[in-house]
Structures are given as C-alpha cells and as structure tokens.
C-alpha positions as CSV (number, residue, x, y, z in Angstrom):
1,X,19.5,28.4,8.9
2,X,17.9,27.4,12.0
3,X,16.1,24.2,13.1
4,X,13.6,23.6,15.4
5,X,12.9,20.8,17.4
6,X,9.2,20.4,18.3
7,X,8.8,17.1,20.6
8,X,5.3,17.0,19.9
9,X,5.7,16.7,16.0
10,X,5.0,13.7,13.7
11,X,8.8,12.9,13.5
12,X,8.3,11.6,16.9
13,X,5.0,9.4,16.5
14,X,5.4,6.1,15.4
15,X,3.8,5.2,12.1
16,X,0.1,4.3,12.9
17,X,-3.1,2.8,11.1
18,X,-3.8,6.0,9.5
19,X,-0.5,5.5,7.4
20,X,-3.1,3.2,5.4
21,X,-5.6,6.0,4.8
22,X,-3.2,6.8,1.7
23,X,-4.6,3.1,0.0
24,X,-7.9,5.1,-0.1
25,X,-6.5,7.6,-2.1
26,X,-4.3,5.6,-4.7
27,X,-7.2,3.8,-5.0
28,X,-9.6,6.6,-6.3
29,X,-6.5,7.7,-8.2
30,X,-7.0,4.6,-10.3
31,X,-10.8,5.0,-10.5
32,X,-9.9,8.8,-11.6
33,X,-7.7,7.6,-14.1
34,X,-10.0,4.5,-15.5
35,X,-12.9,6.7,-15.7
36,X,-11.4,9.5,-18.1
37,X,-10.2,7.6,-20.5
38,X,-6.0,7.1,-19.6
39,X,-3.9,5.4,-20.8
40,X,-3.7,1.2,-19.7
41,X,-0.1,1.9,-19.0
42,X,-0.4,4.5,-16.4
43,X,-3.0,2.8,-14.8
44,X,-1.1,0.1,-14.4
45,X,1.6,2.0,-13.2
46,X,-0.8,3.4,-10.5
47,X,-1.9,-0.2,-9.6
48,X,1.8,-1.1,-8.5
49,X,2.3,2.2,-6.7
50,X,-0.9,1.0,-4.7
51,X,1.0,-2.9,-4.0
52,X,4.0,-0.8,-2.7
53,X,2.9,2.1,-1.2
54,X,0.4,-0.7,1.0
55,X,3.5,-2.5,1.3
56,X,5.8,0.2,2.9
57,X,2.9,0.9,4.9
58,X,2.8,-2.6,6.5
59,X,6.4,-2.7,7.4
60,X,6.2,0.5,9.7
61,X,3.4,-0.3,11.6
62,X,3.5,-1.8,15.1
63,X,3.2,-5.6,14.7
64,X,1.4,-6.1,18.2
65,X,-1.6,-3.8,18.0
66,X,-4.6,-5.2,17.2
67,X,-5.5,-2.0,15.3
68,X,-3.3,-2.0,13.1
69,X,-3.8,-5.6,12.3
70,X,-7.7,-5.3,11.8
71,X,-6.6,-1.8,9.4
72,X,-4.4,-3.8,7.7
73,X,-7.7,-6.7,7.0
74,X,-9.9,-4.0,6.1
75,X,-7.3,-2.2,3.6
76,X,-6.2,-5.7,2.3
77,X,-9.4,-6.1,1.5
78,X,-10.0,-3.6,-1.1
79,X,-5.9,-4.1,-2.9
80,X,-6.5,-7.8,-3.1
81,X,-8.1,-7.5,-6.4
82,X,-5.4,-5.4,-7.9
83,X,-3.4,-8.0,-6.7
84,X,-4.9,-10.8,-9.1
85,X,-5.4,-8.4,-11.9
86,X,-1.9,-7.5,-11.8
87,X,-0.6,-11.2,-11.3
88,X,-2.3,-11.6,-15.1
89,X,-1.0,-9.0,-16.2
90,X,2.2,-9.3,-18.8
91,X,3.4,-6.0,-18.2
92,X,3.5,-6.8,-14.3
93,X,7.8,-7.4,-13.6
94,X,8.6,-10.4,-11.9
95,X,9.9,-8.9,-8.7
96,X,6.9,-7.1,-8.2
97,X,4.6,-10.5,-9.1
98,X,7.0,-11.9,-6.0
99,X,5.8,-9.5,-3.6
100,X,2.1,-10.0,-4.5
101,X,2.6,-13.5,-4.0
102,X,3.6,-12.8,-0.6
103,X,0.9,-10.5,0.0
104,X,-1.7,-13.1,-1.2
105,X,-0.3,-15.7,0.9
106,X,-0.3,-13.6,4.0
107,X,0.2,-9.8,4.2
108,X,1.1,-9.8,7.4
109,X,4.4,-11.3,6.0
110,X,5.5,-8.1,5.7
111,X,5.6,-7.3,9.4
112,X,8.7,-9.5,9.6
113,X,11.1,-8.6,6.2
C-alpha cells in the first residue's frame, strides 16, 4: 500500500463558500422527489438532510470572511422555508426543531458551537 502526499490537494484547503454549493443540490433533490410522486416521508427526510448538511457547512467555514458570510445570506435564503415547514411538521424530532430554532434566530450561531 502506498500513500501519497500531494500538498496541493483539497485535504489541505480550508473549507470554503463553495462547501454551500451542495444546498443547491439537496435542494433540487427535494424538488426531484416532490415532483415524481415520493413518498412525504422521504421527502421529509431529504428536508432535514438539507438543515444539517447547511449546518455542517456553517461550522467549517472561516468566520471572518466576508464571503463566506454573504454565501451563507444568500444560501440561508432559500433553506429558510424548509425551516418553517419543518418546524410544523409532527414528524420533525425535537432536537432537530432545536437546531432550526437556532438557525432562524441567527445562522451565524453556528460559527461559534
């Protein structure tokens, strides 16, 4: 087994704005999924995944650059109204309904847990 050890590669980059490109794609996962007819469940399993997956996101990024801070406003953007559907929602566990509270409140929140 060898390794090698490229110090160009993305395991040495920091985590940047693009991280948040992958919102965009949970997000036409869920269209995909509403439009042909699946199942509520799953949907609303892909709606969480997009709360967490923007979540994780957040916590990596640098804190100071103002890029990533206008990324993270324009991303927010389009999850916030997951965010109130899923609040609603009776299926939605508590823990998660915690972290969209947080979110709501201020998703920059997440720079600092």
């Amino acid at each position: 087994y060898f390794y090698r050890h490229n110090n160009d590669g993305i395991m040495h980059k920091k985590y940047s704005a693009c991280r948040l490109d992958s919102t965009d794609a949970v997000l036409d996962r869920i269209s995909f999924l509403e439009e042909n007819g699946y199942s509520e469940e799953m949907i609303h399993n892909c709606k969480i995944f997009l709360i967490n997956d923007f979540v994780n996101s957040i916590r990596n990024l640098d804190k100071k650059s103002k890029e990533n801070r206008k990324a993270i406003k324009e991303k927010f953007s389009l999850v916030k109204p997951y965010c109130k559907i899923l609040l609603k929602s009776d299926k939605t566990d508590n823990d998660t309904k915690k972290v969209i509270r947080c979110l709501l409140l201020n998703p920059f929140l997440f720079f600092y847990i």
